[in-house]
C-alpha positions as CSV (number, residue, x, y, z in Angstrom):
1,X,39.6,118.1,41.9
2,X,41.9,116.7,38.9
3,X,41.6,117.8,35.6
4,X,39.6,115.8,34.5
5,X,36.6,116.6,37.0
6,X,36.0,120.2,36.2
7,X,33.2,121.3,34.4
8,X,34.3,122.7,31.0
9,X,34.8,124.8,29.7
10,X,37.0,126.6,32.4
11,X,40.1,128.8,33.0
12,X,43.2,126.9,34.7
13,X,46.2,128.4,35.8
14,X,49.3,126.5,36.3
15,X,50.4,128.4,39.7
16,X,54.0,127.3,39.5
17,X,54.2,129.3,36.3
18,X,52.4,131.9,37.0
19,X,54.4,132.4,40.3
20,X,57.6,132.0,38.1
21,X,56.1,134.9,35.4
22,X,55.7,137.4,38.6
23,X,59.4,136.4,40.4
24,X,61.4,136.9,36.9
25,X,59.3,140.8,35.6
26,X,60.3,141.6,39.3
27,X,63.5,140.3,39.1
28,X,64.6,141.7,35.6
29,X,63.1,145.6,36.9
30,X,65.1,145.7,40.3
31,X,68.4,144.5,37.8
32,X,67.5,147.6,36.1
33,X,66.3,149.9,38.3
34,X,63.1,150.3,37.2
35,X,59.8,150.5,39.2
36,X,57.2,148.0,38.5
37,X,53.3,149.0,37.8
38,X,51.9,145.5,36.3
39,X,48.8,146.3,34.7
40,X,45.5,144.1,36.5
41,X,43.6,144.0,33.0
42,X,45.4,140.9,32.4
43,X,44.2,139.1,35.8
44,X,41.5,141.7,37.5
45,X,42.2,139.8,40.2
46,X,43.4,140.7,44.1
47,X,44.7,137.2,44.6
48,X,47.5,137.6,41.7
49,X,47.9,141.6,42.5
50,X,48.6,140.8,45.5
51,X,51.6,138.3,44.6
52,X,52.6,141.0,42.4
53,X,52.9,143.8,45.3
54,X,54.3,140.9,47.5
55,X,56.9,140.6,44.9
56,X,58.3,144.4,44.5
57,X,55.7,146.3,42.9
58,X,55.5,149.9,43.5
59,X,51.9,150.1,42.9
60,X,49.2,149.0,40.0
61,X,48.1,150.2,36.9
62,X,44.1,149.4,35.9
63,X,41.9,150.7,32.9
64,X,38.8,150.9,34.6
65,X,37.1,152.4,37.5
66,X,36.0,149.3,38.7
67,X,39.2,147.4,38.4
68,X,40.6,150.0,40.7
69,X,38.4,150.1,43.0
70,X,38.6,146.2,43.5
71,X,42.9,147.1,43.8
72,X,42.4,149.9,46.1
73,X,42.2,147.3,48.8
74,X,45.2,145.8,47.5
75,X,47.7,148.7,47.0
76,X,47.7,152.1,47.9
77,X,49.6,153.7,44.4
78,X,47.3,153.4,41.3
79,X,47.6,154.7,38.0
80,X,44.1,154.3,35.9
81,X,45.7,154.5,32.3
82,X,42.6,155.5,30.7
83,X,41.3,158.8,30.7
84,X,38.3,159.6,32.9
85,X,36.9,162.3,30.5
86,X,32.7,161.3,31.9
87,X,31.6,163.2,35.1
88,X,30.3,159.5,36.4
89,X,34.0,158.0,35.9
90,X,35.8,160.5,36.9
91,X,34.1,161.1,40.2
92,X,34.6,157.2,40.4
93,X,38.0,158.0,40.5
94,X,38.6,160.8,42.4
95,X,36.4,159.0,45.4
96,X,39.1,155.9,45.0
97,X,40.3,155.0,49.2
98,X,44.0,154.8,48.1
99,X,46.0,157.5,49.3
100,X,47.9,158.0,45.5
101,X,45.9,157.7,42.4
102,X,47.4,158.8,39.1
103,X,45.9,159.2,35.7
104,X,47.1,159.2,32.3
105,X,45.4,162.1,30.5
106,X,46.0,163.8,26.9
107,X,44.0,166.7,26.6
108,X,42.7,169.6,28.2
109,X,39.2,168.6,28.3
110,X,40.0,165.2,30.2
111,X,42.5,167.1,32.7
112,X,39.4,170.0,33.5
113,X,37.3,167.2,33.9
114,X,39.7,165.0,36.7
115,X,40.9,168.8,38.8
116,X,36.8,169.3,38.9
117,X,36.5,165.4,39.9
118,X,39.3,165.9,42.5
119,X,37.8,168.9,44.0
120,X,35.1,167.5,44.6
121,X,36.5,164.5,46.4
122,X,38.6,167.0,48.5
123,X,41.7,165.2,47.3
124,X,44.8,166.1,45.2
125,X,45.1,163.5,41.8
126,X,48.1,162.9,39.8
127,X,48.5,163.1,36.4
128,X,50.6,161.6,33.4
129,X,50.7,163.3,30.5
130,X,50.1,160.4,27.6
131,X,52.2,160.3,24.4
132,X,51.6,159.2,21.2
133,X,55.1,157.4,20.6
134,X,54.0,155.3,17.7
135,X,50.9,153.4,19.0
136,X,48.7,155.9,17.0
137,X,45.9,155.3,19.8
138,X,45.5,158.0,22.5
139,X,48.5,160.6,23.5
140,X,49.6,163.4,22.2
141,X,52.0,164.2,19.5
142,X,55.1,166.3,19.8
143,X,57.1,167.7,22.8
144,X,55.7,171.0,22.6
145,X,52.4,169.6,22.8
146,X,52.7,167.7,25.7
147,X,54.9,170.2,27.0
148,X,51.9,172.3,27.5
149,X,49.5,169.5,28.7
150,X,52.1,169.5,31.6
151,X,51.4,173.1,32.7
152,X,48.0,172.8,32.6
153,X,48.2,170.0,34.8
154,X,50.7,171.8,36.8
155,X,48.1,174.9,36.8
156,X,44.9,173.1,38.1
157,X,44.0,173.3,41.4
158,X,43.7,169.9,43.1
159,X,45.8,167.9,40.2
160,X,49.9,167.6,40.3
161,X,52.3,167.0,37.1
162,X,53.5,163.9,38.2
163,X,55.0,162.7,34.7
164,X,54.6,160.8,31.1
165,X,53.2,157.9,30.1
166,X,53.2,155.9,27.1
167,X,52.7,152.7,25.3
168,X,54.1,150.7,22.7
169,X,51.6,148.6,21.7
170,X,53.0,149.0,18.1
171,X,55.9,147.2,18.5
172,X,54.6,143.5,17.9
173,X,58.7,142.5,16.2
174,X,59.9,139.2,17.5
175,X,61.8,140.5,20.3
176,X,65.1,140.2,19.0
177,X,64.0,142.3,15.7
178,X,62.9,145.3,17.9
179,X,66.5,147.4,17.6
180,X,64.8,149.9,15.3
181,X,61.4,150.3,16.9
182,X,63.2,150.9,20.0
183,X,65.9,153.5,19.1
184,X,63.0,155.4,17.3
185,X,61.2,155.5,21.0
186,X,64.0,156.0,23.0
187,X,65.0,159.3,20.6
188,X,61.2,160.7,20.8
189,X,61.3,159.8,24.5
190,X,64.4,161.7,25.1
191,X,63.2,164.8,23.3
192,X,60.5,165.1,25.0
193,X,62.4,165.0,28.8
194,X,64.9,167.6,27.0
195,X,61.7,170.0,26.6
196,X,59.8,169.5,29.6
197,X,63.0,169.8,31.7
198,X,63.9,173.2,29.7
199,X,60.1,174.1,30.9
200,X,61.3,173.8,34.0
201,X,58.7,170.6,34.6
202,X,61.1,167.3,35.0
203,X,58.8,164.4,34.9
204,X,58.7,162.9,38.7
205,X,58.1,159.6,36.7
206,X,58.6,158.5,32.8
207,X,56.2,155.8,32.5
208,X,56.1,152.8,29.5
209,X,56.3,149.2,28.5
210,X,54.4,146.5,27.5
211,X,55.1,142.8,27.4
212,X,56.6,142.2,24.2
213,X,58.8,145.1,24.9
214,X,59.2,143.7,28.6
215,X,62.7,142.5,28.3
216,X,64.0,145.4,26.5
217,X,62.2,148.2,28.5
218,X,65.9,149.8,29.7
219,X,67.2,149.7,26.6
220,X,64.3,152.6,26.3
221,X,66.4,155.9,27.6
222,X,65.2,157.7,30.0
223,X,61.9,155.3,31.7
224,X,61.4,155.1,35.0
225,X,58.3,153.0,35.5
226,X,56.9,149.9,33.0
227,X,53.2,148.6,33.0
228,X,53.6,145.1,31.6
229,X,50.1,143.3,32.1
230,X,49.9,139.9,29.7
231,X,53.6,138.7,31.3
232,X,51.8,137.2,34.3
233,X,49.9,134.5,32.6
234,X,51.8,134.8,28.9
235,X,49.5,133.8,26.0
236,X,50.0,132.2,22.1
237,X,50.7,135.7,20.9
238,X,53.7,136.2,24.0
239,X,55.1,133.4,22.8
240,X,54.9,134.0,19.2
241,X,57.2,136.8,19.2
242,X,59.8,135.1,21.7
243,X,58.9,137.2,24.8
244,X,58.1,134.1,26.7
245,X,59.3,130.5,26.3
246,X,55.8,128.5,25.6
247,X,56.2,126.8,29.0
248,X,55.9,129.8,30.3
249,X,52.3,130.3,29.4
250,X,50.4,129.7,32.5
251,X,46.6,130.4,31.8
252,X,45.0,127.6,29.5
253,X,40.9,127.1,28.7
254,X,40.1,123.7,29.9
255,X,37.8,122.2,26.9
256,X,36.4,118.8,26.4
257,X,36.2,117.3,22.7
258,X,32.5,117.1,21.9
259,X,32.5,115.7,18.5
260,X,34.4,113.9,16.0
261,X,32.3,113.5,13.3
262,X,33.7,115.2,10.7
263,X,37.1,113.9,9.1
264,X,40.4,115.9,10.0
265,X,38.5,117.9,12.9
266,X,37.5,117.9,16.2
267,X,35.1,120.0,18.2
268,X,35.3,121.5,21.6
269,X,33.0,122.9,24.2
270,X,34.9,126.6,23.4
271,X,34.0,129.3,21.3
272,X,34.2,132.9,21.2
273,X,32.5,132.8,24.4
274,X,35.8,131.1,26.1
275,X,38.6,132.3,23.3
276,X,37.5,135.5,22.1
277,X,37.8,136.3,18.6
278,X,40.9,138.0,18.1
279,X,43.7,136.9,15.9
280,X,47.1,136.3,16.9
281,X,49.0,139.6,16.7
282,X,52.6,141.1,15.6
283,X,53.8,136.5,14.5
284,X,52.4,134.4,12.2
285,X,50.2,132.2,13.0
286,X,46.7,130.9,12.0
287,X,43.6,130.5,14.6
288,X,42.7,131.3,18.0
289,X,44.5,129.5,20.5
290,X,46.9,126.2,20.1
291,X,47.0,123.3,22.1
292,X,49.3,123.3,25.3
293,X,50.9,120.0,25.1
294,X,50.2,119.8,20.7
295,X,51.1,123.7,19.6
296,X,50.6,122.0,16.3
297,X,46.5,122.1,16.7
298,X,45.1,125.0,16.5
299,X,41.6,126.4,16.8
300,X,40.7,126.9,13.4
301,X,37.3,128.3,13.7
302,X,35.0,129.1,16.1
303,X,31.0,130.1,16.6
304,X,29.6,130.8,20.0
305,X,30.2,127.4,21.9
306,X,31.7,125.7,19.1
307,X,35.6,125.5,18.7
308,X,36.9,123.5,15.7
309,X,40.0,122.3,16.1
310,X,42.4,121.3,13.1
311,X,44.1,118.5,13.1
312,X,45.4,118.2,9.9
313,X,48.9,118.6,10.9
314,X,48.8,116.3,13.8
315,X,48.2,111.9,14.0
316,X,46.5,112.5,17.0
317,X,42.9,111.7,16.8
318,X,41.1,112.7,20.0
319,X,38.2,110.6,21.2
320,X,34.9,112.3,22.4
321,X,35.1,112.8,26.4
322,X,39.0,114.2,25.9
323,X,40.0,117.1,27.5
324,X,42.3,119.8,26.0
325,X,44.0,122.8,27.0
326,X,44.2,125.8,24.8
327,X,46.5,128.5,25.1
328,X,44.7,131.6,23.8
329,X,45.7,134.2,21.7
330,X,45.0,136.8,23.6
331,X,44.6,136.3,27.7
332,X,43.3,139.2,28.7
333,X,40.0,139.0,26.7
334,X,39.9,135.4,27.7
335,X,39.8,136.2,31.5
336,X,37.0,138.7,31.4
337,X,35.0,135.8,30.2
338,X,35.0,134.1,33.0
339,X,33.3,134.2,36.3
340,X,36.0,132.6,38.3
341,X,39.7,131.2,37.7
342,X,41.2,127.5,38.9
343,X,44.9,127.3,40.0
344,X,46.6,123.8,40.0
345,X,50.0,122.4,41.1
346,X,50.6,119.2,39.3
347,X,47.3,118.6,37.6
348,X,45.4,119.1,41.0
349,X,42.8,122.2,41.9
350,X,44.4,123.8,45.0
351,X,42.0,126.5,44.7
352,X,39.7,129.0,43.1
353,X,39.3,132.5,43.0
354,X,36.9,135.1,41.4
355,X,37.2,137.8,38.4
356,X,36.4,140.0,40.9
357,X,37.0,143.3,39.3
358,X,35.3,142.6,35.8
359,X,32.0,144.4,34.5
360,X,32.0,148.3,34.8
């Protein structure tokens, strides 16, 4: 199939760039010395994890029970970086096939609730002991806090410390702005080693990163591990910030122009049901997505199926029957709206391959 033969609207991933995303996170973490989790919420698929582990990945990091049990098959180190504080979800994953599975927990409700999980099972579990570094989502605040986490951890039967984990979602600066951001993580960080080594419980692993801090993540003192998930396909917002080069975005929503009726806009076959709704993030920019080949045209608006492109800073005028691609702002959200993904060389399906671990 060519472009132009796929029913729309659809997700297409250029596999050149996609293979070239995965070569240079694995390159740029053996340079460092730093182990490689990419996180599967990006993709939730065993075809790219698997190009991942192929790669140098020391194992994979998922949010849901059902994402790792479709990567259990794929590698046999997981970390689920959401805590499993439900009896149902944290059964699901104590009873996980691979021989390490690691969770990121940060309290002592969630970590009773995994050791009971993992007795159960008959297994032993790993845990991470989650920070709150500036994110101000889940993880704990203050060394002596997590200090004590760690011992309780240490203490359960069936559990083992095996480290820290955090994330720094916060820091959304253009890559080249993020000296402050990262100084202030790098001197919590360190603090926090000082106090669990003086406890006589030296984190195994110090795990972070995210993908617009991807390229800075050793400048982070003391991190072992980094978690990156978006840098596989890159998105609008990836770019934005300068943590990829816009060629480097590799997943696009294939949409056909289905009106141009009304002056100065143009109207797709993609909504919120292909583009999700979430602004761009941490850049400025306007919309919800931008066209691959004219980053000038942006999605404007959007209701369900509708997407309304604005062309009022472009002379192109699309006819009705075009196709476009739009690079999204957010990829993840994008790919769990789909059933199934395309991958192309040179403008040409060379195959197809399923969400396989979205849903719950």
């Amino acid at each position: 199939m060519l472009l132009p033969e796929i029913q729309t609207p659809a997700i297409v991933v250029d596999l050149d760039r996609m293979d070239a995303n995965i070569r240079r996170a694995a390159e740029y973490t053996r340079q460092h010395g730093l182990a490689l989790r990419p996180h599967v919420k990006t993709h939730k698929s065993p075809r790219v994890a698997r190009l991942q582990m192929a790669a140098g990945a020391v194992g994979l990091t998922c949010a849901t029970p059902r994402e790792a049990e479709v990567m259990q098959d794929v590698a046999d180190d997981l970390l689920v970086a959401y805590p499993p504080v439900d009896p149902g979800r944290a059964m699901r994953v104590a009873s996980l096939t691979a021989p390490r599975v690691t969770v990121a927990l940060d309290s002592a409700e969630a970590i009773a609730r995994m050791g009971e999980a993992a007795r159960a099972a008959g297994r032993v579990v790993g845990v991470y002991i989650e920070m709150d570094l500036g994110m101000h989502r889940v993880g704990v605040t203050g060394a002596d806090a997590a200090v004590a986490l760690g011992r309780v951890a240490a203490d359960t039967p069936s559990l083992e410390f095996s480290g820290l984990a955090f994330y720094p979602g916060h820091v959304r600066q253009a890559v080249p702005e993020q000296d402050a951001a990262l100084r202030e993580i790098s001197d919590a960080l360190g603090a926090a080693i000082d106090a669990f080594e003086r406890a006589g419980l030296k984190p195994p692993v110090v795990s972070g990163g995210s993908t617009p801090t991807l390229w800075r993540s050793h400048e982070i003192a003391g991190v072992t591990e980094i978690r990156p998930g978006t840098s596989v396909y890159n998105d609008r917002t990836t770019a934005a910030v300068g943590a990829c080069a816009w060629e480097d975005c590799a997943l696009t929503v294939l949409a056909t122009v289905v009106s141009t009726a009304v002056p100065g806009q143009a109207v797709i076959d993609a909504g919120t049901k292909s583009l999700g709704r979430e602004p761009i993030r941490g850049a400025a920019g306007e919309g919800f997505g931008a066209l691959l080949d004219r980053s000038e045209v942006t999605v404007r608006t959007m209701s369900e199926e509708h997407g309304i492109l604005d062309l009022s800073r472009s002379d192109w005028r699309p006819r009705v029957g075009d196709r476009v691609r739009v690079v999204p702002n957010h990829v993840c959200i994008v790919v769990h709206l789909f059933d199934e993904v395309i991958g192309m060389r040179e403008g040409v399906q060379v195959e197809r391959w399923p969400v396989a671990a979205r849903g719950r």
